[in-house]
VEXMI-486422 format. One record per residue (C-alpha): chain; x, y, z; residue number from 0. Coordinates in nm, 4 decimals. Example, Ala and Ser with C-alpha at 12.3 -4.5 7.8 and 13.67 -1.06 7.14 Angstrom:
<gukes>
  kette        px        py        pz   nr
      A    1.2300   -0.4500    0.7800    0
      A    1.3670   -0.1060    0.7140    1
</gukes>
This chain:
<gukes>
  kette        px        py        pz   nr
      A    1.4401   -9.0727   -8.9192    0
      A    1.5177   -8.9770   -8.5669    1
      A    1.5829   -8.6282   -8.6212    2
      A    1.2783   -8.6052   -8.7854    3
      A    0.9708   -8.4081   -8.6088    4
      A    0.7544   -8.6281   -8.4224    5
      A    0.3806   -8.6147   -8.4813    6
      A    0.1322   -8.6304   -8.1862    7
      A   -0.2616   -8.6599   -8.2044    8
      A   -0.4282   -8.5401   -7.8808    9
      A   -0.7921   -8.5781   -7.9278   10
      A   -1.0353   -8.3793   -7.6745   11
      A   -0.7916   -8.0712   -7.7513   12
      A   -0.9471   -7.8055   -7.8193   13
      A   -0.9825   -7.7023   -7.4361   14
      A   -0.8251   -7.7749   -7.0854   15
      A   -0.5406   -8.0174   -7.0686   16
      A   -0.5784   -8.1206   -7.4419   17
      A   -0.5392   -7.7710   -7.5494   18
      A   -0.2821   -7.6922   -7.3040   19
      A   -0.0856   -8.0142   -7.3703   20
      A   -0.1278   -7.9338   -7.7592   21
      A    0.0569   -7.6283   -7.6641   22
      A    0.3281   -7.7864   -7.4819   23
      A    0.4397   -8.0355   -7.6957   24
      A    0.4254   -7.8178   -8.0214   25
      A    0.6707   -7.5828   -7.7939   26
      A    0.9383   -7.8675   -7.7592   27
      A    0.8824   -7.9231   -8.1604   28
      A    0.5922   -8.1711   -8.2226   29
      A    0.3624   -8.1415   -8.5363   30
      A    0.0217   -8.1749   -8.3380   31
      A   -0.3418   -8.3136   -8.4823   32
      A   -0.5240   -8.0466   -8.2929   33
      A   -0.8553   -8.3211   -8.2481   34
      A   -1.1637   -8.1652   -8.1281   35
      A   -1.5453   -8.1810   -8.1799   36
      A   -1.6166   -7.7720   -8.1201   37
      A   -1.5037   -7.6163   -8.4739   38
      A   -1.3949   -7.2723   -8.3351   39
      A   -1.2689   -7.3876   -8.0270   40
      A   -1.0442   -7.6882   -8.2365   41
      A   -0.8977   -7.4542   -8.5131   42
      A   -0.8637   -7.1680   -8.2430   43
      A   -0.6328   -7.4038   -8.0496   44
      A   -0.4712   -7.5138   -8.3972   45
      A   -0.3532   -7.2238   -8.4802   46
      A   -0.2641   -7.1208   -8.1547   47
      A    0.0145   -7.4678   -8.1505   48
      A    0.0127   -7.4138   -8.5595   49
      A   -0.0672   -7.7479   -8.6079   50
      A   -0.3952   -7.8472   -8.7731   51
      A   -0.7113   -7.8929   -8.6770   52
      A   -0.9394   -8.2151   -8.6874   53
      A   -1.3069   -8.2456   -8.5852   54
      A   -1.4964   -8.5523   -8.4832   55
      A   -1.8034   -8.5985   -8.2514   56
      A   -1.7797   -8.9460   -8.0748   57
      A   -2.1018   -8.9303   -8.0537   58
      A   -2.1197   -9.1059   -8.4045   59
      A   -1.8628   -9.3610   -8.5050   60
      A   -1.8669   -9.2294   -8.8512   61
      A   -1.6803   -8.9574   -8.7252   62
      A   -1.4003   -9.1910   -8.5813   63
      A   -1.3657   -9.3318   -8.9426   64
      A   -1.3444   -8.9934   -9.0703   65
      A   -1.1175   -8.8978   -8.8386   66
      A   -0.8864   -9.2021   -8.8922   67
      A   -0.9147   -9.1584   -9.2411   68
      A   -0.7923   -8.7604   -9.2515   69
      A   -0.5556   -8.8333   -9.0007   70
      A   -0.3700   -9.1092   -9.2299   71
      A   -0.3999   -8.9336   -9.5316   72
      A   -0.2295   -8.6394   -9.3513   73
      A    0.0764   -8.7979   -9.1528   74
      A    0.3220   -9.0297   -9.2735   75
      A    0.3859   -9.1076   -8.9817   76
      A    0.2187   -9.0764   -8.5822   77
      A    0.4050   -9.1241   -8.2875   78
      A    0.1947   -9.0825   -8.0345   79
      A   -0.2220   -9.1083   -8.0081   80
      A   -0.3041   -8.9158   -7.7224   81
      A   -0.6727   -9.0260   -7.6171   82
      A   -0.7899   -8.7677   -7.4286   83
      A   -1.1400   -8.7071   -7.5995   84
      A   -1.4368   -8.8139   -7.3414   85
      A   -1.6926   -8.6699   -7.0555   86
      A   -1.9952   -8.7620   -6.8305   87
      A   -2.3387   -8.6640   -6.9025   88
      A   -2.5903   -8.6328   -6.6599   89
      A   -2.8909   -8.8436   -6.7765   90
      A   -2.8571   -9.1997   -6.9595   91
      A   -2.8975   -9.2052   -7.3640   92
      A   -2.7873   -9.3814   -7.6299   93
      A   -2.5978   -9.2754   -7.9478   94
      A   -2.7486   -9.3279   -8.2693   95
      A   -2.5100   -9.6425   -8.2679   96
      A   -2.6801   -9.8115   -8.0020   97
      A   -2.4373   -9.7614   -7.6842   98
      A   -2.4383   -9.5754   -7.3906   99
      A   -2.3211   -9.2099   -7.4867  100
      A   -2.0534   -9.2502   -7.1900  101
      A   -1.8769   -9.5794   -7.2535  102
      A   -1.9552   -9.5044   -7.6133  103
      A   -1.6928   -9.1624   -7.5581  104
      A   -1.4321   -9.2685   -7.3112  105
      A   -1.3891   -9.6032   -7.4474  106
      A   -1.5867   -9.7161   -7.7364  107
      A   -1.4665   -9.4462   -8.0003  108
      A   -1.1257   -9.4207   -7.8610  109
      A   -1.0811   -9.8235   -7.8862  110
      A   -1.1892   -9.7175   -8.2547  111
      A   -0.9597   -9.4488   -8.3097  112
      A   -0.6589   -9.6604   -8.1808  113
      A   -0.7215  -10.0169   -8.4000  114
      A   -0.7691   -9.7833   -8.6880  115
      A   -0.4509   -9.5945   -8.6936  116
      A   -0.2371   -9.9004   -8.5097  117
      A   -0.0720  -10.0061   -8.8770  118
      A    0.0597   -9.6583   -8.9399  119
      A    0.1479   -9.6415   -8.5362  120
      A    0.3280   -9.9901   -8.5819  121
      A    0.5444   -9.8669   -8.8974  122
      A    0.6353   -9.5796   -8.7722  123
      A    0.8080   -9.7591   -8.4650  124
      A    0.9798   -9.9423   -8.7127  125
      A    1.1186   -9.6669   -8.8950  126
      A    1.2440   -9.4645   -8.6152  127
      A    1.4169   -9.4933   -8.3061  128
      A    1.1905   -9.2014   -8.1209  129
      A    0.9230   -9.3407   -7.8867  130
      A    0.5698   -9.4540   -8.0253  131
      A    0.3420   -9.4790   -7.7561  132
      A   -0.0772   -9.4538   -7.7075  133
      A   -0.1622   -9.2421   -7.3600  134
      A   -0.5089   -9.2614   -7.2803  135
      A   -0.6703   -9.0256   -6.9980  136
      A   -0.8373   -9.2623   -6.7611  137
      A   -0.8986   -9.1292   -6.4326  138
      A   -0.9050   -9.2572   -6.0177  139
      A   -1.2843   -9.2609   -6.0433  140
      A   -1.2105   -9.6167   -6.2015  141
      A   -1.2241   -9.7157   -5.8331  142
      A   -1.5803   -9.6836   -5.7914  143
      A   -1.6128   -9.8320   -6.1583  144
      A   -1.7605  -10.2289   -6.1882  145
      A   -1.7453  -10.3423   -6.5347  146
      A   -2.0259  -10.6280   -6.6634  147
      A   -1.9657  -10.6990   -6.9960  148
      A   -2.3973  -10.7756   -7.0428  149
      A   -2.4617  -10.4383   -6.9725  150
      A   -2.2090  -10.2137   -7.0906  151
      A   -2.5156   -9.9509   -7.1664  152
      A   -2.5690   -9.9374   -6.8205  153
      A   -2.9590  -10.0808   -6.8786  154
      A   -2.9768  -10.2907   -6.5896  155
      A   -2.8736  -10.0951   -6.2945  156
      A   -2.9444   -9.7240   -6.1860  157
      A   -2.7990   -9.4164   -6.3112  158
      A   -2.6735   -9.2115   -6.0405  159
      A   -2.5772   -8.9139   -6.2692  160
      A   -2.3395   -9.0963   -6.4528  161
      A   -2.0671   -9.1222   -6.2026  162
      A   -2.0468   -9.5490   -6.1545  163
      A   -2.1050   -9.5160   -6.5229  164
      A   -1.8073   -9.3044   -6.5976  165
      A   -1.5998   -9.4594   -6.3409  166
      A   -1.6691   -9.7832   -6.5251  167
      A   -1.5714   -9.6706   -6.8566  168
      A   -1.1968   -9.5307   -6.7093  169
      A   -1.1713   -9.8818   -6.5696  170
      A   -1.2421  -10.0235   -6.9148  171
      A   -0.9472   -9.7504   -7.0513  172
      A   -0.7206   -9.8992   -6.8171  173
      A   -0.7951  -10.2190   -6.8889  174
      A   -0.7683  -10.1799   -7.3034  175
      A   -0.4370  -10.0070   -7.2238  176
      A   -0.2653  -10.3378   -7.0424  177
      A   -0.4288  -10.5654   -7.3418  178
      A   -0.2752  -10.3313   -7.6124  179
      A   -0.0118  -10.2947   -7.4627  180
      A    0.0291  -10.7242   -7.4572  181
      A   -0.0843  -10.7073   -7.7932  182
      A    0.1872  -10.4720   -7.9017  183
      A    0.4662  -10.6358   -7.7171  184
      A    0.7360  -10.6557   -8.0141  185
      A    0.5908  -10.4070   -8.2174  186
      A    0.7689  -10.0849   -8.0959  187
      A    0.4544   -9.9402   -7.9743  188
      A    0.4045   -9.8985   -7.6191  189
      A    0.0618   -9.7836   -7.3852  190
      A   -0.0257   -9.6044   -7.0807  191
      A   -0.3103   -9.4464   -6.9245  192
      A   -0.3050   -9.1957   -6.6792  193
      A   -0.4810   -8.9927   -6.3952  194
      A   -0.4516   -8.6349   -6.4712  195
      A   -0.5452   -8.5295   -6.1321  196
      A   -0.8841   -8.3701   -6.0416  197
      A   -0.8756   -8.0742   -6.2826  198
      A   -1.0476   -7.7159   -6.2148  199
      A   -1.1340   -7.7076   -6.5991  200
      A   -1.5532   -7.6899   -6.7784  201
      A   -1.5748   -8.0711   -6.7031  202
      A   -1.8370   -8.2135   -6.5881  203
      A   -2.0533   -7.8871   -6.5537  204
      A   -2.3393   -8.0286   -6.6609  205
      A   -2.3475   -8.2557   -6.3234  206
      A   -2.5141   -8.1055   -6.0669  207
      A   -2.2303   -8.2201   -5.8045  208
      A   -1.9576   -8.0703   -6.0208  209
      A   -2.1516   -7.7768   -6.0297  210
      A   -2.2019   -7.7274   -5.6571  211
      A   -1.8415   -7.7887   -5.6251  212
      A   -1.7064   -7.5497   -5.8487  213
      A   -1.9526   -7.2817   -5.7157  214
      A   -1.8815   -7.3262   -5.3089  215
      A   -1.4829   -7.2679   -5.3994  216
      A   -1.5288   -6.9996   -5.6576  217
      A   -1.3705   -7.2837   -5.9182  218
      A   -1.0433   -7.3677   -5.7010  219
      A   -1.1922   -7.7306   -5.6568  220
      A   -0.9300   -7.9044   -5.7917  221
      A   -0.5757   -7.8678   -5.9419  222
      A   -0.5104   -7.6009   -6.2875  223
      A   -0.5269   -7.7225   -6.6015  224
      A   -0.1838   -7.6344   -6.6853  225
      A   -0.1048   -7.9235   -6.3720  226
      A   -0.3678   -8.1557   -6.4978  227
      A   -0.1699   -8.1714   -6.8236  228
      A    0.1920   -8.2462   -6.7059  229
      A    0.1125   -8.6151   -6.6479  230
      A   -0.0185   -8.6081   -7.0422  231
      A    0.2621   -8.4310   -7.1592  232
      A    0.4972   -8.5853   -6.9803  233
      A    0.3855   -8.9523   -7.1446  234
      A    0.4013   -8.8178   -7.4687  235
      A    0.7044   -8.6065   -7.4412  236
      A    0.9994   -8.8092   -7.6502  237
      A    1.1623   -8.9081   -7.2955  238
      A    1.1884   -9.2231   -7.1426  239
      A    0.8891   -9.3075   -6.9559  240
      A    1.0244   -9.5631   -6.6930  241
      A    0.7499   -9.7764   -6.6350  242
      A    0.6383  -10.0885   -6.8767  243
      A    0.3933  -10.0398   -7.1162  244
      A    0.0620  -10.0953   -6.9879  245
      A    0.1157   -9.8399   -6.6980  246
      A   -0.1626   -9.6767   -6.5245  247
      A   -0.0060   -9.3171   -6.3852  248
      A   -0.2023   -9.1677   -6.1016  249
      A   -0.0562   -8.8553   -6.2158  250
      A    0.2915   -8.8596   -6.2532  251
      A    0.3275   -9.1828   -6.0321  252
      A    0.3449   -9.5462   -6.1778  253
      A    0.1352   -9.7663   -6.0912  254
      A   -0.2185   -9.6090   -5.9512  255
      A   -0.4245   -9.7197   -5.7570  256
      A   -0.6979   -9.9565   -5.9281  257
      A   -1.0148  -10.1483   -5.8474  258
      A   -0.9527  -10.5115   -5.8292  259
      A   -1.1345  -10.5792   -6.1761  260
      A   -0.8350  -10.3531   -6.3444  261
      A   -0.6074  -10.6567   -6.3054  262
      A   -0.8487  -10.8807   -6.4621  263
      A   -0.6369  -10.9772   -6.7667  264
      A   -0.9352  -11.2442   -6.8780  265
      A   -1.1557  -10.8829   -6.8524  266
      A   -0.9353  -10.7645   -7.0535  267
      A   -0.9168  -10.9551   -7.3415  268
      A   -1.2801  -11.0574   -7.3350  269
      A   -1.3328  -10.6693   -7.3328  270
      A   -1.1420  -10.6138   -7.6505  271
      A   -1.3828  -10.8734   -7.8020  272
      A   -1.6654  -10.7134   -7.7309  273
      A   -1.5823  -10.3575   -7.8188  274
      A   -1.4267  -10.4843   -8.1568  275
      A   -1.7469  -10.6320   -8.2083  276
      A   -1.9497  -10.3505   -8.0860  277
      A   -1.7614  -10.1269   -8.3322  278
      A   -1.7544  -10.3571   -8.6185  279
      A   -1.3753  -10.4349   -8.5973  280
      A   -1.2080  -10.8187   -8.6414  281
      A   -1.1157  -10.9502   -8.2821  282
      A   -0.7915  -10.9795   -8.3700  283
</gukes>
């Protein structure tokens, strides 16, 4: 099967990197699950890469599920879950599952996603010789992140707009990226997460700061979104990565610089615990 063409899932693609990555990667021959939660926007983009479009609001679990479930009953095989889905919000709320709606989107429902479609991700690597990998989008706010695993829903300290919240949440992607990526040691399946750089794209627009920042340099804040998606398309590309699984990329550099709680490998693993249970999975 290693001529065969590789499929890639890239949630959070049906604008900036995600879309531009879709794009990308269906030009060097992948079949791409265009995953998005805007309709238009998602089978726009779909067409665009002529793959297919997938919604999903992670915002409700039940849309994970459904997601997983189409996804499966679509592709034979994956080879690479690109979780790129996620966002800050500017005022604290819950989902109508019960958890914060930030650590709920950049970690919860990806964490989801992942377990659910690890069997098919696991087969495939043993029926091909290409690369099967999971890429996550974390990001370097993880460095003003602090993870406490009574108070994932951010209840017991102040908001801030979002940003120790969100920072938190990429520190919890990094750190479910090195525990599946122990977890899948043997299996075929490797795991990274990455820093795309800080992208000039719609994110974040409903911050205030973000705002401010994109209006005092007339939107040339931060890098393109055609540079912000290199690092993503480079990790899912079929080439050899060069780093061990469990990675964190500060763009297209191993190794990133982390808060100290990143290396936490206890965190990890107790994290995984939690979240499985928070999402109704088995531990293990």
């Amino acid at each position: 099967m290693s001529g065969a063409r590789r499929t890639i899932v890239i949630t959070g693609a049906s604008s900036g990197i995600g879309a531009i990555a879709a794009a990308r990667l269906a030009d060097e021959g992948a079949d791409v699950a265009v995953v998005g939660r805007n309709a238009e926007r998602t089978r726009a983009v779909a067409d665009r890469v002529n793959g297919t479009a997938f919604l999903a609001d992670y915002d409700h679990l039940d849309d994970v599920h459904a997601l997983a479930a189409a996804l499966l009953a679509r592709y034979e095989r994956i080879d690479v879950l690109a979780n790129n889905a996620g966002g800050i919000v500017p005022r604290r709320a819950l989902t109508v599952d019960g958890n914060e709606r930030i650590i709920q989107a950049n970690h919860l429902a990806p964490f989801l996603l992942t377990n659910l479609l690890l069997p098919r991700l696991i087969e495939s690597a043993t029926a091909t010789d290409a690369p099967v990998r999971v890429v996550s989008t974390a990001s370097m706010a993880n460095r003003f992140g602090h993870l406490r695993l009574d108070d994932l829903n951010w209840a017991k300290r102040a908001w801030l707009g979002g940003w120790r919240a969100y920072g938190t949440s990429k520190l919890a992607t990094i750190l479910f990226i090195r525990e599946l990526a122990e977890r899948m040691t043997g299996t075929g399946v490797s795991a990274y997460s990455v820093h795309p750089g800080i992208v000039a794209t719609s994110f974040g627009m409903g911050i205030a700061a973000m705002r401010a920042a994109n209006a005092l340099t007339a939107g040339r804040y931060g890098i393109s979104a055609a540079e912000g998606a290199a690092p993503l398309v480079a990790l899912a590309a079929s080439a050899p990565v060069g780093a061990p699984s469990g990675t964190y990329f500060d763009r297209l550099s191993a190794n990133g610089r982390v808060v100290a709680q990143a290396h936490d490998a206890q965190l990890g693993r107790d994290l995984w615990r939690l979240s499985a249970q928070l999402v109704g999975l088995p531990a293990d």
